[in-house]
C-alpha positions in Angstrom: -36.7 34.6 5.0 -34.1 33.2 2.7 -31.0 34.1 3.8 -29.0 31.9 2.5 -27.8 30.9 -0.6 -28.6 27.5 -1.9 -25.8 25.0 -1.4 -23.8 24.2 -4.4 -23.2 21.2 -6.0 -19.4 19.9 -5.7 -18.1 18.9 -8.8 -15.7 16.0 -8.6 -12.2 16.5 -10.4 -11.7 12.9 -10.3 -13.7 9.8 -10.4 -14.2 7.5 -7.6 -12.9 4.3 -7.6 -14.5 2.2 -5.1 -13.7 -1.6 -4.1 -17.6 -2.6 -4.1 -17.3 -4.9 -6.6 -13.7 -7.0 -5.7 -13.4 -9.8 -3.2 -10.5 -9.3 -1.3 -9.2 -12.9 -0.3 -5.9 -11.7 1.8 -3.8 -8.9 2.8 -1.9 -7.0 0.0 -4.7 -6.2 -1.8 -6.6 -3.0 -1.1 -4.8 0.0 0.2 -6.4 3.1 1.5 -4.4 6.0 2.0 -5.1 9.4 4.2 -3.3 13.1 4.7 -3.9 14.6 7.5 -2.2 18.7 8.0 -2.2 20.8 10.9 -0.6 24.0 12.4 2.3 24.3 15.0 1.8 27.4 16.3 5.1 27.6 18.8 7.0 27.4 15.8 4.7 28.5 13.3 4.8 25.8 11.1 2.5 23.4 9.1 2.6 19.6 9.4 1.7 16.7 7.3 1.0 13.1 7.8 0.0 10.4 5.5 -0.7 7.3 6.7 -1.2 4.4 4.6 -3.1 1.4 5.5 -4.0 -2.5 4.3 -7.5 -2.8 4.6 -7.7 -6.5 5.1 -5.5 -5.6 8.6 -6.9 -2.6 10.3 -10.0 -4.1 11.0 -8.1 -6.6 13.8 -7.0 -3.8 15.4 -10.0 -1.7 15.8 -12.0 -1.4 19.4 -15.6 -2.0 19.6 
């Protein structure tokens, strides 16, 4: 039928830069950062969080 419209490719504005090829030997070392938004809709509002994390430390504190 063909419907739909191939999907198109995303064009990256910036680069990656991934920690594949760095030994982390303690904390301090690799961040990773996050932003998170939403709408409050009581007070019609938007919200923002960033939370910013130590990589070497958050995976003590995860639940298996």
């Amino acid at each position: 039928m063909n419907v739909l419209r191939p999907q198109r490719e995303l064009k990256r504005k910036h680069p990656r830069r991934l920690a594949n090829n760095r030994v982390i030997a303690g904390s301090n070392q690799l961040w990773e950062t996050d932003i998170k938004y939403g709408w409050i809709a009581g007070e019609s509002r938007f919200f923002f969080i960033m939370c910013i994390l130590d990589v070497l430390i958050v995976p003590l504190f995860r639940i298996i």
